[in-house]
C-alpha positions in Angstrom: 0.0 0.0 0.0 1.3 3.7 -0.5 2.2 5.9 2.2 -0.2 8.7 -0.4 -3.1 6.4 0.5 -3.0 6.4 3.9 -4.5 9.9 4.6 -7.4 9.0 2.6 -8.1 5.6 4.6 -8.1 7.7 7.7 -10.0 10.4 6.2 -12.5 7.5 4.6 -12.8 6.0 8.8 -13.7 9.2 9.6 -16.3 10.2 7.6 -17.7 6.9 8.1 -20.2 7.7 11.0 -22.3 10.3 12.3 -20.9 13.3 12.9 -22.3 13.4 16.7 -20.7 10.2 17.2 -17.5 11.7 15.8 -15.6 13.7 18.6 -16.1 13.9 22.2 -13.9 15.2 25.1 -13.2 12.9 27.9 -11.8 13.4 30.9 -11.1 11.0 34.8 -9.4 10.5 37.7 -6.7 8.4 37.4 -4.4 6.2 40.0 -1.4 4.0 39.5 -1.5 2.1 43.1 0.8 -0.8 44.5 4.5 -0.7 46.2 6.1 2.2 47.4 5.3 4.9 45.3 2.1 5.4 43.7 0.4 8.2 41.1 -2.9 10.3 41.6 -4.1 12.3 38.3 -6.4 13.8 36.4 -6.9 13.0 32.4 -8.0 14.9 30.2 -8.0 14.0 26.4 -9.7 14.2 23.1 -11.7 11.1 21.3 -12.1 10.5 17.8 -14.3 7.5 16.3 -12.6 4.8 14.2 -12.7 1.8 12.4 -9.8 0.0 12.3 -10.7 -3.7 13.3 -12.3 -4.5 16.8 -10.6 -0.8 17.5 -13.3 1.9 17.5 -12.2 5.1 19.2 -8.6 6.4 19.6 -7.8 9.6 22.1 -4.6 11.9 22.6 -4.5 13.4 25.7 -2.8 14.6 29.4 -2.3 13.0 32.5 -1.6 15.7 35.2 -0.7 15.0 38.7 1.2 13.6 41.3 3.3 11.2 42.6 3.5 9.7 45.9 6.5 7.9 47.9 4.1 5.9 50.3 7.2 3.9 51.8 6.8 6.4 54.7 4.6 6.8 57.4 5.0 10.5 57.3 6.8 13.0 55.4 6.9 10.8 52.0 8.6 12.2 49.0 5.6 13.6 46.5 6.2 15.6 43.5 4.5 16.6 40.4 3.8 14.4 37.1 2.7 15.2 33.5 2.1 12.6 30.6 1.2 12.1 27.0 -1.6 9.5 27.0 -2.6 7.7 23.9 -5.1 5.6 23.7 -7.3 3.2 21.5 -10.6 1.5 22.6 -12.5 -1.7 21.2 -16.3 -1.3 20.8 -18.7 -1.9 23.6 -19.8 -5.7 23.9 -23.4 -4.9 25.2 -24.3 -7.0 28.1 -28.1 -5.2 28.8 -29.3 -1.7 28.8 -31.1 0.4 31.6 -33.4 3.6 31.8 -36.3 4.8 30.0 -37.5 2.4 26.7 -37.8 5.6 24.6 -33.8 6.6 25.9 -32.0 3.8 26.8 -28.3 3.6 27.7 -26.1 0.9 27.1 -24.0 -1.2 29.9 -21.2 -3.2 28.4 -17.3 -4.2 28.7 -14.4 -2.8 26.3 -10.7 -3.3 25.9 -8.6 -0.1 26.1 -4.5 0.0 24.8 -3.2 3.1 26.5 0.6 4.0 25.7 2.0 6.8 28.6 4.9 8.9 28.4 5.3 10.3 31.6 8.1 13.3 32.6 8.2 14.2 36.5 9.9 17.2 38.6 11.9 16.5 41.3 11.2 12.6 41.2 13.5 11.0 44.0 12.5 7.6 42.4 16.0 6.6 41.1 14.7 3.3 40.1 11.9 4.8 37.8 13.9 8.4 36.6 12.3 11.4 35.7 11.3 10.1 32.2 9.4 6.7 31.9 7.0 5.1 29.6 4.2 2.7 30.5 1.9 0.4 28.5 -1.5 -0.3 29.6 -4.3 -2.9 28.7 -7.4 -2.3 30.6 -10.6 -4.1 30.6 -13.5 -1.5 31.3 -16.9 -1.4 32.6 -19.1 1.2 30.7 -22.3 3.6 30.6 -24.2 5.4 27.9 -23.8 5.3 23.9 -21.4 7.1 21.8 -23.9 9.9 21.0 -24.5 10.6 24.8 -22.4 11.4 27.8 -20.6 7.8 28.3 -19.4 6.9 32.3 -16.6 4.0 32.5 -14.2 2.0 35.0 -11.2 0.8 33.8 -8.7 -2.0 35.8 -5.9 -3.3 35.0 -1.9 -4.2 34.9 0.2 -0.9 33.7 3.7 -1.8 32.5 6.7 0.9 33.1 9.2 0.6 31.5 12.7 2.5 32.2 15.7 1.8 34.1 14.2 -0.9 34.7 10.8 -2.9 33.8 8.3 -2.7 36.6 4.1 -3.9 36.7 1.5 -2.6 39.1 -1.9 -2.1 39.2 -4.2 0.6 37.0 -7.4 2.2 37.8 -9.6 5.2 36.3 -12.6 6.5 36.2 -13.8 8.3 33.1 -16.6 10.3 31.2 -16.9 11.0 27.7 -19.0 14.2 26.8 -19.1 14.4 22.4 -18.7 17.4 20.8 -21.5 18.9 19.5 -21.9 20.2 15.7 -23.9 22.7 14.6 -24.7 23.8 11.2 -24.2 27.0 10.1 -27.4 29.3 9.3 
């Protein structure tokens, strides 16, 4: 395939569904738990629908926060933590839906692939560094269809990978609000 056609796949994915269904801003509180040290953020990011396979949504966004030396009883080392969150999500496997039967929402599971490269101020974690990346795969629990406000929880194993390779748990919990479009008069 030609690099010249690739624009045009993407563009092709994109124009491929609704316009509402399109765009949305999402946003969650984040944690990275387990050991001695631990991270406590906010996300904030920016969803676009695809089609590419089982994946159908892919975000860019931030991960602003802290981090937390929890070896201590008191005084433990914290300092502050910014990261470059991509992310792609598979489609919602519907297991039932709830509210109204004119308006209802669905409740399903999803797999999101999140890829993290976090940069941290003052870190006194010599065995992470004050660059690191991590790798995520986290099966979700979600609320709502893609042309309404969507809730989720996400769980799951985060890789970092630095210095040195280290695993520990992931949670998040996240809402999706889409962007909406208006035509011009």
């Amino acid at each position: 395939m030609r690099r010249s056609m690739i624009p045009m796949l993407v563009a092709a994915c994109g124009l491929s569904t609704p316009l509402v269904a399109q765009h949305a801003i999402a946003g969650g509180i984040a944690a990275t738990v387990g050991g001695s040290w631990q991270v406590e953020a906010v996300d904030v990011g920016y969803v676009q629908a695809v089609h590419a396979g089982p994946l159908r949504s892919a975000s860019i966004g931030g991960r602003f926060g802290q981090w937390v030396d929890e070896s201590q009883i008191s005084g433990g080392s914290r300092g502050f933590v910014a990261a470059l969150v991509l992310q792609t999500r598979t489609g919602l496997h519907r297991l039932a839906d709830v509210g109204s039967e004119t308006n209802p929402s669905a409740v399903g599971l999803d797999l999101s692939f999140e890829g993290i490269l976090y940069g941290s101020a003052n870190n006194p974690l010599s065995e992470v560094g004050s660059a690191w990346g991590a790798f995520s795969v986290l099966p979700g629990v979600r609320i709502g269809d893609a042309d309404h406000v969507r809730y989720g929880l996400v769980v799951g194993p985060t890789v970092f990978v630095g210095p040195q390779v280290e695993v520990r748990p992931f949670v998040s919990v996240r809402i999706e609000m889409p962007m909406a479009h208006h035509k011009r008069p």
